[in-house]
N, C-alpha and C positions, 0 to 999 in steps of 0.2 A: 089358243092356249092348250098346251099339254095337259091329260087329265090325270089326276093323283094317284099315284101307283101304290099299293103297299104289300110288302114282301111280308111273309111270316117263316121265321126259324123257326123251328121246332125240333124239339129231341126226346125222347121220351126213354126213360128205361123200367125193364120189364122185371119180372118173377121168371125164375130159372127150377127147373126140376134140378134133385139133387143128381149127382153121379152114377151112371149103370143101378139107379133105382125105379122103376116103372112107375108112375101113376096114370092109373086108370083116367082117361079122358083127360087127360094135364092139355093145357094150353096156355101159352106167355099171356100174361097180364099187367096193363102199365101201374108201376107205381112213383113212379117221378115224372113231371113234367119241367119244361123248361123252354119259354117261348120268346122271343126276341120279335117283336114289330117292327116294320120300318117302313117309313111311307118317305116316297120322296126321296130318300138318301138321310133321314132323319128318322132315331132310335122314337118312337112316341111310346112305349112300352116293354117295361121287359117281367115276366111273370115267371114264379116258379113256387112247386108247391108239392108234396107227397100226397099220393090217393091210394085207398084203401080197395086193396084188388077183393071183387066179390066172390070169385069161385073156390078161389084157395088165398083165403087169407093169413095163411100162415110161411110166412118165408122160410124157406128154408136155408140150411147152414153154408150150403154153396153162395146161395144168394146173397146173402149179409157180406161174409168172408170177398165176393169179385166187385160190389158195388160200395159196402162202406155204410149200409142202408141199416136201420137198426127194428125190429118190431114195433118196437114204440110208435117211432115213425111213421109208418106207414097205417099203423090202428090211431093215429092222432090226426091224419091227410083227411085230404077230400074225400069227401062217399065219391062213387064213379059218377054218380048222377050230378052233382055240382060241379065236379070237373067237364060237363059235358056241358052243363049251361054254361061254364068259365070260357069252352073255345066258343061257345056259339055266339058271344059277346063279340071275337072277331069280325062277324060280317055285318055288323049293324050301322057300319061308317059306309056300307054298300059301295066300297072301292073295288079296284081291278085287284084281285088279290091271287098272288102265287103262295102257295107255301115248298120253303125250302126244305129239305131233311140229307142226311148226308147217309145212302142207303134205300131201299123200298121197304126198310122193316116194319118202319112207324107208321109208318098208313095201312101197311098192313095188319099189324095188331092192333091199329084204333079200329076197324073197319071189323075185324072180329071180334074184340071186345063191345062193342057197337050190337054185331048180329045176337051174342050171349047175353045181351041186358037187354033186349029188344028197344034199344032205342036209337032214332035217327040218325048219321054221319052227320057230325056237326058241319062240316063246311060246305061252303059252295069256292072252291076257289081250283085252280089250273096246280097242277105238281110239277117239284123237279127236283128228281133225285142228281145232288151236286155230285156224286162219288163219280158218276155214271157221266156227267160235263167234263167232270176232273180229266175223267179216265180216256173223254173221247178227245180233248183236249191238247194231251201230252202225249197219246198217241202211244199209253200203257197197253200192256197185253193186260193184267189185271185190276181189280179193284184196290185201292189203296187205303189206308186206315183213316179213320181222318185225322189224326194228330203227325201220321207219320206226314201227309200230304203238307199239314202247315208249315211242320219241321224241314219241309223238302224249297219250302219258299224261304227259310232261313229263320223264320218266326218260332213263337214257341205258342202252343193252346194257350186260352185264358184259363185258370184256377185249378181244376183238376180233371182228368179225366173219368167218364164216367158218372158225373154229375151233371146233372142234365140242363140245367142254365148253363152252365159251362160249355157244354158240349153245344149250344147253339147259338154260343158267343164265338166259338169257334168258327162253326161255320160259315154265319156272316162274314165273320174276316177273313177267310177262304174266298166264298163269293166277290167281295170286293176284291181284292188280289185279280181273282179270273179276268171279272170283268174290266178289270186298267188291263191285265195283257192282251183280252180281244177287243178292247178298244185300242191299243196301241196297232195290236198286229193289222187292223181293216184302216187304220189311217196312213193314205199315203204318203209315200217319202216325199219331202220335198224337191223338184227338179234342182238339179245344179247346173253352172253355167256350163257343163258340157253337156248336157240333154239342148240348150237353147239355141247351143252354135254348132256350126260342123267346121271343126275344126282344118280338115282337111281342105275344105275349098279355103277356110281364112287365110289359112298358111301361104295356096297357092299365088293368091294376090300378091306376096311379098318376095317370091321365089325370081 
């Protein structure tokens, strides 16, 4: 018996410095999550929630005005620290687990925001950046967006972009998509009856 797989989406969005304004040691820090489970080919989870970035908790006017994110928000979210036990609640079912993200931004900024609170990378699980599947896939010279990518399979995102359930409601249904066309493309055609016969010696018999 095949043993229980579970994929995790993930999307996360960040804090943005404002426009040609410096700040001193500024680094992206996540204040939305959005995480989609699936084990098996079944949704067992889907979580989303605002966290309250520790180094600069103050967003700024860029930030609010591209994401739709409001201060309240994100000073009413998770401390980082309970968003950190939240993912680490993922690996308790101790399945084979992948996590999906569409990009290497999210892992990346969890993995430094991680090193700035001194505390552990929550997962133990294998990565795959979808953008980068998409990209080798379709046999793109560039990375694709990911809304433009679901738009290009004729679908439209779920709810809105930039909202980070959203954005990794999307993704799964990107990943599905891939995966029925590399499972279509590796299943072979069925032979037809001129693969079976040769038609030239049959003919000849009747000549």
């Amino acid at each position: 018996m095949k043993a229980a797989r579970q994929h995790l989406f993930i999307d996360f969005e960040f804090t943005m410095p404002e426009r040609n304004v410096r700040v001193k040691d500024f680094f992206a820090e996540i204040i939305e999550v959005g995480i989609v489970a699936v084990v098996d080919d079944h949704i067992t989870e889907q979580f989303s929630s605002f966290v309250t970035p520790l180094k600069f908790p103050r967003l700024t006017e860029r930030c609010k005005s591209f994401l739709h994110i409001t201060q309240q928000q994100v000073d009413t979210g998770l401390s980082f620290f309970e968003f950190i036990r939240k993912l680490e609640e993922f690996n308790k079912n101790k399945l084979d687990t992948t996590i999906v993200t569409w990009g290497n931004m999210d892992m990346k900024v969890l993995r430094q925001n991680c090193l700035a609170a001194g505390v552990v990378f929550p997962f133990h699980a294998a990565e795959l950046d979808l953008s980068m599947e998409y990209k080798r896939f379709f046999g793109d010279q560039n990375q694709t967006g990911l809304w433009k990518a679901v738009q290009e399979y004729g679908k439209e995102g779920t709810g809105r972009h930039h909202r980070a359930l959203d954005d990794a409601l999307t993704t799964y249904n990107i990943f599905k998509l891939v995966e029925k066309d590399k499972r279509y493309l590796e299943k072979p055609k069925p032979t037809t009856i001129g693969d079976r016969i040769d038609f030239s010696k049959f003919l000849n018999e009747f000549a």
